[in-house]
N, C-alpha and C positions, 0 to 999 in steps of 0.2 A: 588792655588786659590780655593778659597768655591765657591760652584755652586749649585744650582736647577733649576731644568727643564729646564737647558740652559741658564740660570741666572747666570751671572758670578757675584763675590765679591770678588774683589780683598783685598788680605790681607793685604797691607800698608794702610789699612784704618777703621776708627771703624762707626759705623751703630747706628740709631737711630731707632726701630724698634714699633710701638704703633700704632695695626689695629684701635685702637680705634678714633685717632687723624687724621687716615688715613696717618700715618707717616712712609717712605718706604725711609729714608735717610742717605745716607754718610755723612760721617767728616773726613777729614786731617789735625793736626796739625803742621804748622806752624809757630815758632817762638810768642808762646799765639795765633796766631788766627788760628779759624777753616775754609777750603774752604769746603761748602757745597754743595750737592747735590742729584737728585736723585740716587737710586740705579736701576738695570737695568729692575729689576721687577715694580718697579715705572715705569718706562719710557716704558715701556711695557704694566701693567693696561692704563695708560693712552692714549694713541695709542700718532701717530703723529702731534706733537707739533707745533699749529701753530700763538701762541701769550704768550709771554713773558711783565709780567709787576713787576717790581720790586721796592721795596720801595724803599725811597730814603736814599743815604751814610748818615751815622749820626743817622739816628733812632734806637732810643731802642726799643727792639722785647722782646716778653716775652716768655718762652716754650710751644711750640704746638700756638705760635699765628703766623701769614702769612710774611715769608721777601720776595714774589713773588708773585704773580697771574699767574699762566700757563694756557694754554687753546688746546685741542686737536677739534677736528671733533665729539669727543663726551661726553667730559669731561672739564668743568672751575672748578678749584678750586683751595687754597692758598697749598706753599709751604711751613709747617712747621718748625720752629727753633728747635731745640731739646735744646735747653737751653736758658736761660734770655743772653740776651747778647747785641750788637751793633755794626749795621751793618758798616762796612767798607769799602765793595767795593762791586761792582754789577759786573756780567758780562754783558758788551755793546754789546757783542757780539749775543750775543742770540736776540738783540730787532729785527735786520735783519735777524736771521736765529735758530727762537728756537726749530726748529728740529737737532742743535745740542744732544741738550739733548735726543735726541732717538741715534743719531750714533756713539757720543761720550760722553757717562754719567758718564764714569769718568776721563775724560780728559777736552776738549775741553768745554763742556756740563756741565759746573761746572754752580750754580745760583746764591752763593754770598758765603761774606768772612764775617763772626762774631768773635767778639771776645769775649771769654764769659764774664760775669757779675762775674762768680766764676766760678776760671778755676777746683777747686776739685770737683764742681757738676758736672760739664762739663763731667768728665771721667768719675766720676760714670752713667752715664744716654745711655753711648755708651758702644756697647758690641764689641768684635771681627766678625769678617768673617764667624768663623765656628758657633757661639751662632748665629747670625744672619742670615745662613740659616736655622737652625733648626729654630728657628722663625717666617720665611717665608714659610716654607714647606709646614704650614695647609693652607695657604693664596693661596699658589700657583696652590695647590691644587685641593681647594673649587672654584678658580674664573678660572680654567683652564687655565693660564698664562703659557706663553713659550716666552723664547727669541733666535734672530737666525734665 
């Protein structure tokens, strides 16, 4: 498993990494579709998650545009798609308890299920485990981030 500053990233899964988009997320394929989510330094920038709003099943999401609204104690902002795609399936779970997504971010704590628009862009735009903590490292760094 890739890790920083106690930032796990588990390697059955590929990362969508873009400071710019403020974009700090997982993907697991599935059968063409992606389960998305934060990665644990997301869920960490962000502190404790305490509103979950998510778009609704059916809509088409574009790259870097919102398939969620999160909300901490000191942070609102959209959960980026890392690819054109359409949304599938929400987690319900989170609407009662989106501090899943702090104790379980890559389990339980998943935010939705896309399927891409084009599944060969789709791979190109996610990197592995170990590219995506070098990625994270200046990030982690810079904003003094620790998980754990």
């Amino acid at each position: 498993m890739a890790e920083v500053n106690g930032c796990q990233l588990p390697e059955d899964r590929l990362y969508y990494i873009n400071p710019d988009k403020n974009a700090f997320i997982w993907a697991k394929e599935e059968n063409g579709v992606y389960t998305i989510g934060l990665t644990s330094v997301a869920a960490a920038m962000a502190g404790r998650l305490v509103a979950y709003t998510p778009k609704k099943v059916g809509k088409a999401v574009k790259k870097d545009k919102s398939v969620a609204t999160i909300e901490s104690g000191k942070w609102v902002g959209p959960v980026p798609a890392p690819f054109d795609g359409e949304i599938v399936e929400v987690n319900d779970g989170l609407k009662g308890n989106p501090a899943l997504v702090n104790d379980d971010p890559y389990g339980q704590g998943w935010i939705a299920k896309v399927k891409p628009a084009n599944p060969d862009e789709a791979k190109s735009v996610l990197v592995d485990a170990n590219k995506a903590a070098e990625l994270l490292q200046p990030i982690v760094q810079e904003k003094g981030v620790k998980c754990g």
